[in-house]
N, C-alpha and C positions, 0 to 999 in steps of 0.2 A: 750589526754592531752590538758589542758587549751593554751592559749596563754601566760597568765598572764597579759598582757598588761591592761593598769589603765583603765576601762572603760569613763574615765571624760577625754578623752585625746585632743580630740577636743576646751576644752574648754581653754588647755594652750596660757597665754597672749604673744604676740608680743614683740620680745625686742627692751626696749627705745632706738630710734632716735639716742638721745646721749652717746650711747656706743660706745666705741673706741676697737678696736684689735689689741693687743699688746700680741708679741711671741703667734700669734694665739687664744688668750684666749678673753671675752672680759675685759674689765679695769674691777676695782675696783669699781668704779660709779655704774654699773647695781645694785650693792648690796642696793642701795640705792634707791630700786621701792617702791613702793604702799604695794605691799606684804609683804617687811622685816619690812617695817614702823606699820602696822597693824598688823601683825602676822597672821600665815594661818586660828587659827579660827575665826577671825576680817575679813579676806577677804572671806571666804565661806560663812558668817552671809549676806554680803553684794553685793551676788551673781554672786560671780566669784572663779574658783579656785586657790588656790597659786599658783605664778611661779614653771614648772618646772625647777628643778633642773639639774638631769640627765634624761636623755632617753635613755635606753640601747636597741636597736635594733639587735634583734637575734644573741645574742652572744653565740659563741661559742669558750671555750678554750681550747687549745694544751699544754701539756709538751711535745718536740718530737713528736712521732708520736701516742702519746696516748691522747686522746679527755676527757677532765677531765670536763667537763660544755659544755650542748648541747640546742643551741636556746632559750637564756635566753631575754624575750623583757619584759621590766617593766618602770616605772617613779616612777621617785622619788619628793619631792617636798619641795616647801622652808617655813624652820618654823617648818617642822613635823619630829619626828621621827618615822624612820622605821624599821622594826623588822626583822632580815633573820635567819629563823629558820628552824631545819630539822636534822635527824639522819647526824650521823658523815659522813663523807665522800663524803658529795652528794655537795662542791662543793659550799659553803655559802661563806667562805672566802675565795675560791676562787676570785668569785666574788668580794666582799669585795676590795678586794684590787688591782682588776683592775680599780677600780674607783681612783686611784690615782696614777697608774701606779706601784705601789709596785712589779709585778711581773715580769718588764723589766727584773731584774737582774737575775731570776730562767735561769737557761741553759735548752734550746732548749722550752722556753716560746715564743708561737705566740696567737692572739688572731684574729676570725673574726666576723665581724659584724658591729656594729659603740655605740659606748657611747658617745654621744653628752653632755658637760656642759655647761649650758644656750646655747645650741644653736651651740657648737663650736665641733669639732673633738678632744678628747685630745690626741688621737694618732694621729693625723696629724701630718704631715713631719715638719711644722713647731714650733711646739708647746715646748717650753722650759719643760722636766721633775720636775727641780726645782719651778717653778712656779706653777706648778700642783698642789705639793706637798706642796707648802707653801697655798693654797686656801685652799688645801682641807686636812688638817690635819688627823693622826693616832694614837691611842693610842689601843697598844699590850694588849696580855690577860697576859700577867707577868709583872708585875711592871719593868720596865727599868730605874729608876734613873741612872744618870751618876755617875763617881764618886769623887765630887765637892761637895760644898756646896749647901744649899738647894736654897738662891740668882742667883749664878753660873749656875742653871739647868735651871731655868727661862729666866733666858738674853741672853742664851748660842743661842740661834736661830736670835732672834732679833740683836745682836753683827755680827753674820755671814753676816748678812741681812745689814747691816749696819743700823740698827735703833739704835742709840747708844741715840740720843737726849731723855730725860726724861725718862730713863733707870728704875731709881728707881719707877718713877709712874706706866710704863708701867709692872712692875713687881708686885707689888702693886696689880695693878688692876688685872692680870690673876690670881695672889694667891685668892683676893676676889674672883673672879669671879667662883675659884677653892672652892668655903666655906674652903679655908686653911688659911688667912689670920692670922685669930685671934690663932691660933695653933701655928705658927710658927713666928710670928713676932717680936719674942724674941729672937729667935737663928737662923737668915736667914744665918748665918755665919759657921753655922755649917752642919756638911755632912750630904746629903740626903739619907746617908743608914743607919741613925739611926732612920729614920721616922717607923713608923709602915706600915706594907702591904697595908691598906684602906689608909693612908697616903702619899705613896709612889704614888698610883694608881694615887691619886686626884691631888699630883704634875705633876705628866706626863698629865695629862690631863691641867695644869697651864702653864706648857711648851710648850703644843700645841696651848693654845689659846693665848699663848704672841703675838703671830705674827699677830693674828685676822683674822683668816681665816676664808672662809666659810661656809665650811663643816667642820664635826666632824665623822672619820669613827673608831667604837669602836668594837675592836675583844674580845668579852668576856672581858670585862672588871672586872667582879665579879667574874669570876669562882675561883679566888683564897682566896677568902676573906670570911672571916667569916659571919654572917647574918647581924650583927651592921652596918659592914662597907659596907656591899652590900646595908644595907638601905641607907647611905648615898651618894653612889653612884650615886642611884638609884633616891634619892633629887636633885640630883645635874645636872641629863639629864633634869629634869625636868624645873629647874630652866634657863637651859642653852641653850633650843630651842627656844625661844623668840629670841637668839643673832645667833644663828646658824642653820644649817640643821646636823639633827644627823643620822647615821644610823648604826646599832646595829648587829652585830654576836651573838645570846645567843643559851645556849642549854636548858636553865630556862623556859619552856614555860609560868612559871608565871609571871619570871620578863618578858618577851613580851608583855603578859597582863597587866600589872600593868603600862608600860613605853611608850608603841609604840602606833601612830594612825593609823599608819599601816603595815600589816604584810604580809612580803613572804615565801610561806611553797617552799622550796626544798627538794628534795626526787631524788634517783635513778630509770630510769625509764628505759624501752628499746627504743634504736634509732636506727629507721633504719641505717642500715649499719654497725651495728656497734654488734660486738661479747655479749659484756658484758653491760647492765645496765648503763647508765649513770648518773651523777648531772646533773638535770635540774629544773628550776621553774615547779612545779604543780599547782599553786593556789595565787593570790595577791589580797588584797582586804582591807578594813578597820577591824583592830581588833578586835572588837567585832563581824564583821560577820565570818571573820576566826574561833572565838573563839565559836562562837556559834552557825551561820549556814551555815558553809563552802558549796561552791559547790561540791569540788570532794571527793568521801568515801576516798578518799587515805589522804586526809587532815583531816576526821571527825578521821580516825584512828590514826591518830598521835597526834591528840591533847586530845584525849580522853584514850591516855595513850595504845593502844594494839596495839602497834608498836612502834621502836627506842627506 
């Protein structure tokens, strides 16, 4: 079994001088390197690789006493999206959503290893969950509108947040931001459950990015949507990692191709010690070599369709 780990991992930049730590994290500033400014394929052009993002070092997760993800090490990075792909069960979303702590609240949920963001512990003792959470944004594989108006679901974070000043703008801008602006700019007054499904999706994704976070971590975003709205979806990641780092649950191995610059195959594997097959990373690497000349047969089989 591979490591997974990013082979370019030596080459991650030093965090600016001027980053402060605040509830364990660093500020808001860092967002504002060289990298976010260039974009990651502006900064590889000019011979450095993006800031990492995350570093997840040999993660391994528990429900209880059952081991659901075993020695997961990868990097993530800032600008790009990433793709985590692999049969049901092995353990994507797991992952997934320890990057923003979403699994705190699962009963008898432990996690070991370390996930470091820019550089920081988010499981540290000190580290505020909220804060995480507001960086590093999620948007579910079912449309979750509240049940408000389509304005109302927008501001609904930024209000809690106390960012009340320039309310309408900052709503404004996530709708554009969301390609939902021109859709709904007529009826912002009216309930978001009359939006359609691709509709509904791109508002929660409006709602995520009101607050301006970091990250964007997307569970199957498309799997419920018809091909139109998946296409636009699918415009919309596109459009939206210039502003943020995306990283992607799909079972589509197309839309991975079609979306991701880089992709993680997970797969059920045997781990020592352990009865049954575990979710672990088999294979990380840039998309088109996953997609075309992966390292392990366990990955050429999954993508070539005779397996999962």
């Amino acid at each position: 079994m591979t490591s997974g780990l990013d082979s370019s991992q030596g080459q991650n930049q030093p965090v600016p001088a001027r980053v402060r730590i605040q509830s364990g994290l660093p500020s808001a500033e860092q967002n504002g390197t060289a990298t976010a400014a260039t974009g990651a394929a502006g900064a590889e052009q000019h011979g450095f690789a993006p800031e990492v993002v995350f570093d997840s070092q040999d993660i391994s997760i528990f429900y209880g006493a059952k081991r659901a993800l075993a020695g997961v090490s990868l990097r993530i990075r800032r600008g790009q999206i990433t793709a985590l792909i692999g049969p049901s069960g092995c353990g994507k979303t797991t992952f997934l959503r320890s990057l923003n702590r979403m699994n705190d609240s699962v009963p008898g949920f432990r996690i070991d290893g370390q996930i470091l963001y820019h550089g920081h512990d988010i499981y540290g003792s000190n580290v505020d969950q909220v804060e995480v959470r507001r960086r590093i944004g999620m948007v579910f594989q079912k449309p979750n509108p509240f049940p408000k108006s389509i304005f109302d679901n927008v501001a609904w974070a930024p209000r809690n947040l106390g960012l009340k000043k320039g309310l309408h703008d900052r709503v404004e801008k996530a709708l554009r931001g969301a390609a939902l602006w021109d859709e709904v700019k007529d009826r912002l007054k009216d309930s978001a459950l009359g939006l359609s499904g691709g509709q509904q999706q791109r508002l929660c994704i409006a709602r995520a990015i009101a607050i301006e976070p970091d990250v964007l971590l997307l569970d199957e975003p498309a799997s419920a949507l018809d091909p139109i709205a998946t296409g636009a979806i699918e415009d919309l990641m596109h459009s939206l990692k210039g502003r943020f780092t995306i990283v992607i649950v799909t079972h589509n191995m197309q839309q991975a191709a079609r979306v991701a610059d880089r992709t993680a195959f997970f797969s059920l594997a045997s781990v020592e010690g352990e009865p049954k097959p575990i979710g672990t990373l088999i294979e990380f690497d840039d998309t088109t070599t996953i997609f075309g000349a992966p390292r392990d047969p366990r990955t050429r089989d999954y993508v070539t369709g005779r397996f999962g």
